[in-house]
C-alpha positions in Angstrom: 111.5 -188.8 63.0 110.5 -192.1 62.6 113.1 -194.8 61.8 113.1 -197.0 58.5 113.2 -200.7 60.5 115.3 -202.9 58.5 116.2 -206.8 58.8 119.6 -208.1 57.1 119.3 -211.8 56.3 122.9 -213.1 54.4 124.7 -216.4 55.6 127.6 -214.6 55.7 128.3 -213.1 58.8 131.7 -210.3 57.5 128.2 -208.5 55.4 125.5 -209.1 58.0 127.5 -207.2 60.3 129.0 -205.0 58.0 125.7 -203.7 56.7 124.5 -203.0 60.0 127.2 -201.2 61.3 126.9 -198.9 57.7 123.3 -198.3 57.8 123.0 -198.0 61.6 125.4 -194.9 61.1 122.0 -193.2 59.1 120.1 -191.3 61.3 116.6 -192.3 59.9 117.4 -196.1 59.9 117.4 -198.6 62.1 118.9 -202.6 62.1 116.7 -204.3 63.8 117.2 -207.8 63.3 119.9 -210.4 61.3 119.3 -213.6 59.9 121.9 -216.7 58.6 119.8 -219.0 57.3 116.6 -219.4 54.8 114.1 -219.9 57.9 115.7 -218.1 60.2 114.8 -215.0 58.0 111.4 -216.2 57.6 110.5 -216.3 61.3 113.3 -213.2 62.0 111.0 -211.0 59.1 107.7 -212.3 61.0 108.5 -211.7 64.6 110.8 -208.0 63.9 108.1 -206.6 60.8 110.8 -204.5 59.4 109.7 -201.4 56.4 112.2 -203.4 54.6 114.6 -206.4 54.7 117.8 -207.0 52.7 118.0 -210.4 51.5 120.6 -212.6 50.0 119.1 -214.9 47.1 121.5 -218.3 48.1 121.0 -219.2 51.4 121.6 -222.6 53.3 118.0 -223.9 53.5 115.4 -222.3 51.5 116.9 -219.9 48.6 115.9 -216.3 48.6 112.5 -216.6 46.3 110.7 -218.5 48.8 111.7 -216.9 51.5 110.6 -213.7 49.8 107.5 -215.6 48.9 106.8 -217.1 52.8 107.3 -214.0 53.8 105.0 -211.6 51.7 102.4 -214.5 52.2 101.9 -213.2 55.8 103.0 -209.6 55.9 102.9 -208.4 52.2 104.2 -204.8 53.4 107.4 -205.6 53.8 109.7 -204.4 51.4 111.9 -207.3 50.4 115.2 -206.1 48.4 117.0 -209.3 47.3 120.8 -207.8 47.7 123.2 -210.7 46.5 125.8 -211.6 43.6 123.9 -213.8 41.5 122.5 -211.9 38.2 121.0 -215.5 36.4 118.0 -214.5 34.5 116.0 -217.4 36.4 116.5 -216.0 39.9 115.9 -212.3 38.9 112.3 -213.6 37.6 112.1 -215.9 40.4 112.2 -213.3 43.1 110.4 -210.8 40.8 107.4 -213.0 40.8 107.4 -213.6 44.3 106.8 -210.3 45.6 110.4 -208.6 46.0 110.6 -205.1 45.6 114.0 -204.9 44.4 117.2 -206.6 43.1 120.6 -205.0 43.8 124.1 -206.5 43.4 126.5 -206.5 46.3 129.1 -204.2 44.0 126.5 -201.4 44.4 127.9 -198.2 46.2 126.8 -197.8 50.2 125.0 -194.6 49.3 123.0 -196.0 46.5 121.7 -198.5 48.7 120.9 -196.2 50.6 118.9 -194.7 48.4 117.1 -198.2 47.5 115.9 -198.9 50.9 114.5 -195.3 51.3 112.8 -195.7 48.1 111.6 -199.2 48.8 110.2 -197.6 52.0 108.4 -194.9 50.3 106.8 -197.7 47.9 108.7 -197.5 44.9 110.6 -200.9 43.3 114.3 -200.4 42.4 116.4 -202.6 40.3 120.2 -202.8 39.7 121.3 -200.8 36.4 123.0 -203.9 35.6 119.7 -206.3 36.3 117.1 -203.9 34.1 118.6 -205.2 30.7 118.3 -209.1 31.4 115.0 -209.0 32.5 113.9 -207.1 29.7 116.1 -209.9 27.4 114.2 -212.3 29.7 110.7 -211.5 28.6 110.6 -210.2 25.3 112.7 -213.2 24.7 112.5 -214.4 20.8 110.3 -217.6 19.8 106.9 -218.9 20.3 104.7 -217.5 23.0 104.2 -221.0 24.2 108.1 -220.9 24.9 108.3 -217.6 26.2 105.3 -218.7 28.4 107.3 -222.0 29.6 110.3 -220.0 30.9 108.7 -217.6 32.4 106.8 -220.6 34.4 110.3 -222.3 35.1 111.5 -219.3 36.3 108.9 -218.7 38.7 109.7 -222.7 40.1 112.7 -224.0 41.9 114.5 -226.8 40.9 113.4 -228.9 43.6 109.4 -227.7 42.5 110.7 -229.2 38.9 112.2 -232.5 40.1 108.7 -232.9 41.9 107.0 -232.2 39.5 109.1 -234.9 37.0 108.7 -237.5 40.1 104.7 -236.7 40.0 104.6 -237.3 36.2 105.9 -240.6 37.0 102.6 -241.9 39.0 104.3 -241.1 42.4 102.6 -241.0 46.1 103.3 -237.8 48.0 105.4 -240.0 50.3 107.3 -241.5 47.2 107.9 -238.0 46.0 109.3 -236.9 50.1 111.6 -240.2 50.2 113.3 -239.0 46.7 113.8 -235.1 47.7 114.2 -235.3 51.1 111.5 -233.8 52.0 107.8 -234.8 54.3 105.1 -235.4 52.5 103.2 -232.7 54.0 106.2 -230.4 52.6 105.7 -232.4 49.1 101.9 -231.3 49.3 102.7 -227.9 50.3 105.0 -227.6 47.4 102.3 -228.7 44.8 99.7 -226.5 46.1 102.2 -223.7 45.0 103.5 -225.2 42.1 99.4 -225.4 41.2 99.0 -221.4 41.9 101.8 -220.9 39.4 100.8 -222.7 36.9 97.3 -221.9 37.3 95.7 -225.4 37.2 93.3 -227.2 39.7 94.7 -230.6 40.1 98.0 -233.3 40.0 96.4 -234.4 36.7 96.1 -230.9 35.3 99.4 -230.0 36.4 101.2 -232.7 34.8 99.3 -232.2 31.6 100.0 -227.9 31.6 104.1 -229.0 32.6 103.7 -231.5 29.0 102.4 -228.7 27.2 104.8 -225.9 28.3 108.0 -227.9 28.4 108.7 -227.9 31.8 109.1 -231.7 32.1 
C-alpha cells in the first residue's frame, strides 16, 4: 500500500516532532521531512514532493501564504494544509488565495486530522468547522462591491506587499523601496510582479492607480 508522504513545517520544534511521531504511528503515512523556518519549507517541500504538507501560517522568515504560494508555483500537487492558531479573516483569505487546500486549527482532534490529510490526498479541500463561518462573513461582507473587492485584494497581500506598494506611490526607485523594507531590489521587483498578478494590472503606474481606486493605499 502506498504511503501518503507528508512534510511538517512549524517553527516550533515540541509540534514538529510531536506530529511526526502521531502520524508516523498510521500505517498508510509517512513523515518525510520537517521544516523551522519560511524557506526552509520552501526548499524542504521542493526537494521531499510530499502528497501533502502541514504548514504553520507564522513563521520566522516568510509567513505561511507565500510559502504556500512559492511552493504551488513549482509543484502545484502538493496538498498544502495551513495547520496553525491564527483564525484572522485576512490570513484565512490569504492562504485561500494562494493555493492551500485546507485550514485547520491546532485544537483539532489527532483523528480528524487525520482525516484531513487523507482527504487532502484524495483531492478534496477541508476547512476547520470553526474557519467555514468567517470566510463566508469575509466575502459576503456588507457594503459596496468596490469595498468588498478592496478587502478581498488586501487580503490576498502581505503587509510588507502594502508598505511597498505605499513606498511606490511615493515616486520611489526599486532600490529606494529595498533600503526602506529591508529587502534587494531584485526581491522589491519580484514582489511587484506579484502584487501586479493580484491586482490584475500591467504596470507600476496602473498599480498605483487600481490601489487609489480600491483603498488599498
Amino acid at each position: 500500500m502506498a504511503k501518503i508522504r507528508i512534510v511538517v513545517a512549524d517553527d516550533h520544534e515540541v509540534v514538529r516532532h510531536g506530529l511526526r511521531g502521531a502520524l508516523q504511528l498510521e500505517p498508510d503515512m509517512e513523515v518525510v521531512g520537517e521544516a523551522r523556518t519560511g524557506e526552509e519549507a520552501v526548499r524542504v517541500a521542493l526537494a521531499r514532493r510530499p502528497d501533502v504538507m502541514l504548514l504553520d501560517v507564522k513563521m520566522e522568515d516568510i509567513d505561511g501564504p507565500e510559502v504556500c504560494r512559492r511552493i504551488l508555483a513549482t509543484a502545484p500537487k502538493i496538498g498544502v494544509v495551513m495547520l496553525t492558531s491564527y483564525v484572522q479573516d485576512g490570513m484565512i483569505l490569504r492562504s485561500l488565495m494562494a493555493g492551500a487546500k485546507g485550514y485547520v486549527l491546532k485544537d483539532v482532534e489527532l483523528a480528524e486530522l487525520k482525516g484531513m490529510i487523507r482527504s487532502v490526498y484524495r483531492g478534496h479541500s477541508v476547512l476547520d468547522p470553526k474557519v467555514t463561518p468567517r470566510i463566508i462573513t469575509a466575502a459576503t461582507a456588507s457594503g459596496p462591491p468596490a469595498q468588498r473587492e478592496a478587502a478581498l485584494k488586501q487580503a490576498a497581500l502581505s503587509e510588507m506587499d502594502l508598505e511597498i506598494i505605499r513606498h511606490l506611490a511615493k515616486g520611489l526607485s526599486n532600490k529606494e523601496i529595498g533600503a526602506l523594507v529591508h529587502r534587494s531590489p531584485h526581491t522589491v521587483k519580484d514582489r511587484l510582479e506579484k502584487i501586479c498578478a493580484v491586482l490584475d494590472v500591467r504596470s507600476r503606474t496602473e498599480l498605483v492607480a487600481e490601489a487609489l481606486r480600491t483603498g488599498l493605499i
